[in-house]
N, C-alpha and C positions, 0 to 999 in steps of 0.2 A: 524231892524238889517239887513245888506244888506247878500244875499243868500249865499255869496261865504263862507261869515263866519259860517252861519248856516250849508252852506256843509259840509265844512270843520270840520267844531265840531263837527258834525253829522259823518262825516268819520273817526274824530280823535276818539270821542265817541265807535264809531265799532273798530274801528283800537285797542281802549284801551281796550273796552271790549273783541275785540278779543287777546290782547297779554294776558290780565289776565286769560282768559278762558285758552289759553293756557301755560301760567304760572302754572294757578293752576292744568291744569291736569298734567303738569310735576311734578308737585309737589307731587298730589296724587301717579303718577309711581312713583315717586321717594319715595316714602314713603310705599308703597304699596311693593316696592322692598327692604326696606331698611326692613321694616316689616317681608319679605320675609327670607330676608337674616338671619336675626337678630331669626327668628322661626327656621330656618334648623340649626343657631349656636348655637339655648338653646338646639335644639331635639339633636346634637350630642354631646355640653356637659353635656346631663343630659342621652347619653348612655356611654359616656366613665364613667361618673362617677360611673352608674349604674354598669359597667365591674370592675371597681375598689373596686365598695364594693362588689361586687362578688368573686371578686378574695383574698381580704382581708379576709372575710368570712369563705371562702375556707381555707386557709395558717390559718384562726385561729382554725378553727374547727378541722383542723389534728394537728394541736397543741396541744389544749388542750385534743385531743384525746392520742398522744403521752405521756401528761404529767400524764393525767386520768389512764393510764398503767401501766406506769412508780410506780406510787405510790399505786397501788393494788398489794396487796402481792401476789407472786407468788406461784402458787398450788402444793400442796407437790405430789411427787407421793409416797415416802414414809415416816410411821410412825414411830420415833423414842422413845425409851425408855432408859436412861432420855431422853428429850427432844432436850434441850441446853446444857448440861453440861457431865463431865465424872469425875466419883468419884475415887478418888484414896487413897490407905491407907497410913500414910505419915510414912515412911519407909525412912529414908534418908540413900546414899550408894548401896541400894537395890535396884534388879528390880520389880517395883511392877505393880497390874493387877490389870483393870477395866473391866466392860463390857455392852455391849450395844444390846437390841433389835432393832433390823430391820423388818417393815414388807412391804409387797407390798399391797398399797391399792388402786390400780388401777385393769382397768380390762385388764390390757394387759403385757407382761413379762417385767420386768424393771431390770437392769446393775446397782450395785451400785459399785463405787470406795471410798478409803479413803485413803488420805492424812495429810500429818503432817507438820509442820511447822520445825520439828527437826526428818527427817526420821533417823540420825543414836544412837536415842535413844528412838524411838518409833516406834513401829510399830503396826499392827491390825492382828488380825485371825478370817476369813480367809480378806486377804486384801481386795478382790471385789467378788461380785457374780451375780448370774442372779437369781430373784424370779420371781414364776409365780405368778398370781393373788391370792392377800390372803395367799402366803405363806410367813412363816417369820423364823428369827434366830435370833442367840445370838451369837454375835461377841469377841471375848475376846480384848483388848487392853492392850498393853505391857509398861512401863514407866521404864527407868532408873530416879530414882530423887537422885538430884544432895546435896551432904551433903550443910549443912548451909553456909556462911562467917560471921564471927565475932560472929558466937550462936546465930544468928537470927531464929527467928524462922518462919518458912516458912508457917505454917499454918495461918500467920498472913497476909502472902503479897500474891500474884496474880500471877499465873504463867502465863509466855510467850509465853509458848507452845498451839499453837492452833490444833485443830483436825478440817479436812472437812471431811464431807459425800456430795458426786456427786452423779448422777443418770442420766440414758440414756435410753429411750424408747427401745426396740427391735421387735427384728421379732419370736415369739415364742423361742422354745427352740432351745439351740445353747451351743456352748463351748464359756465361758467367756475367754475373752483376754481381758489385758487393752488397748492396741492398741486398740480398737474400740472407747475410749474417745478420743482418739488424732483424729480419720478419719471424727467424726462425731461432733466439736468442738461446733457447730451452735446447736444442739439437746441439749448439757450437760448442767441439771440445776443443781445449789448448792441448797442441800437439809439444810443443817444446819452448821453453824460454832460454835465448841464447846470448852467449855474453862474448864482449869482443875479446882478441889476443890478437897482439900484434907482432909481426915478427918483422926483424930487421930483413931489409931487400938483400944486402950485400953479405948477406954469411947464409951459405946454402945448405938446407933441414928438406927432412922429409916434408914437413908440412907444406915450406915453400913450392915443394915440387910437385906435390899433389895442387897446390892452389892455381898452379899455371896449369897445368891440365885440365883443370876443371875449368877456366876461365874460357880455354880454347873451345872445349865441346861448348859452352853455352853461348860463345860465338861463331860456331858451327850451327847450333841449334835455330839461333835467332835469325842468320841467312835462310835456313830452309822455311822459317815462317812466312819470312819474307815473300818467296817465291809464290807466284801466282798458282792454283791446282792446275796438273794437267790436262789438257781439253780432251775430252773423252767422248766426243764428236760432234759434229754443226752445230751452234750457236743457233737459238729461237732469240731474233730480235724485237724490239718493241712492236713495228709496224705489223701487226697481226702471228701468223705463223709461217713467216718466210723464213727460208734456213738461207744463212750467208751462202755456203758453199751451190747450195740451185741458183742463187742469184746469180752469183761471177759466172757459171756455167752458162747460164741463161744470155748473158750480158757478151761472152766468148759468143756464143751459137751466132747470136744477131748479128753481130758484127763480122764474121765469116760469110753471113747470105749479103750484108751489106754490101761486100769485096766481089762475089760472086755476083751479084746484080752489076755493080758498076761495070763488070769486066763483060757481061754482055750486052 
């Protein structure tokens, strides 16, 4: 085989295994880079994914933290007697009286208000107050009930009128206003929504018999409000800092040197 051809083949040979050599390292870059590429495109969508179930996570756990809330029954601050309900004697035409314990079973002074679904034929005594911790009362409730239509008899249907009891944390002792439920609207929890039940006066129930007892303490209660505090000693009247009790003393003395003069 004459030389030029051997050169030649031998140059085409190099020439071919040189374009393959460099074929194929292009090929490795180019692979090597696409590899490249192809790693930095899984790493960043497997961080965005990563942020998404993050962030998913997140918006779920405050959900179901919200909804986990939402469904736990709210802590009474106070305890009511009856519970739900307010008994009334069924008196149709008549104003008739229920009554309710109230107590504070926190440790801190709590604001109770009460409302009515029909304030201009119910009302409560006293309508709101402040207890301290552990103290409690007996509230009377007022009801006009409304005579029958057509002799139905009312003890057999449900009345409409609902009664709330509200309740508002405070800051120790204070003069109750109801204005402080309207200022502090975000604090006020609804302690109980209660619904009437009427019981017949002349057929004698447990319930009956608790409701007269209850009716007695809350007009037990209402006399000792009444009552003036005990004086717990000399009055400081307007006129500077005379105390009564110096004065009448004072007022005795003169009038004994008065007696004593005249008699000599």
């Amino acid at each position: 085989m004459p030389f030029w051809q051997t050169s030649n083949g031998n140059g085409n040979a190099a020439s071919s295994s040189t374009t393959t050599t460099s074929s194929s390292s292009t090929s490795s870059s180019s692979m090597s880079s696409n590899n490249s590429n192809g790693n930095n495109g899984c790493q960043q969508n497997q961080s965005n994914q990563l942020g998404e179930t993050r962030s998913s996570l997140y918006y779920s756990t405050n959900a179901i933290s919200f909804v986990t809330k939402s469904l736990l029954p709210t802590r009474r601050r106070l305890r009511l007697d009856p519970p739900n309900k307010l008994f009334f004697p069924y008196e149709p035409g008549k104003q008739v009286r229920s009554a309710i314990g109230i107590k504070n079973t926190c440790k801190y002074h709590v604001a109770f208000k009460f409302q009515t679904t029909a304030p201009k034929s119910c009302y409560m005594r006293p309508p709101g107050a402040i207890l301290a911790p552990g103290e409690s009362l007996t509230a009377t409730v007022f009801k006009f009930v409304e005579p029958p239509e057509n002799n139905e008899r009312q003890l057999d249907q449900k009345s409409r009128v609902k009664f709330k009891i509200m309740s508002l944390k405070v800051k120790g002792e204070m003069e109750y206003v109801p204005e402080m439920f309207d200022e502090q609207k975000d604090q006020v929890a609804v302690e109980q929504i209660l619904r009437v039940i009427f019981l017949d006066p002349e057929c004698p129930s447990p319930a009956l018999e608790k409701l007269k007892r209850q009716l007695a303490e809350a007009e037990a209660e209402l006399e000792t409000r009444k009552k003036p505090p005990e004086d717990a000693g000399p009055r400081v009247v307007n006129e500077g800092l005379v105390i009564d009790e110096w004065k009448e003393r004072r007022e005795r003395y003169l009038a004994r040197q008065q007696v004593e003069v005249d008699s000599v």
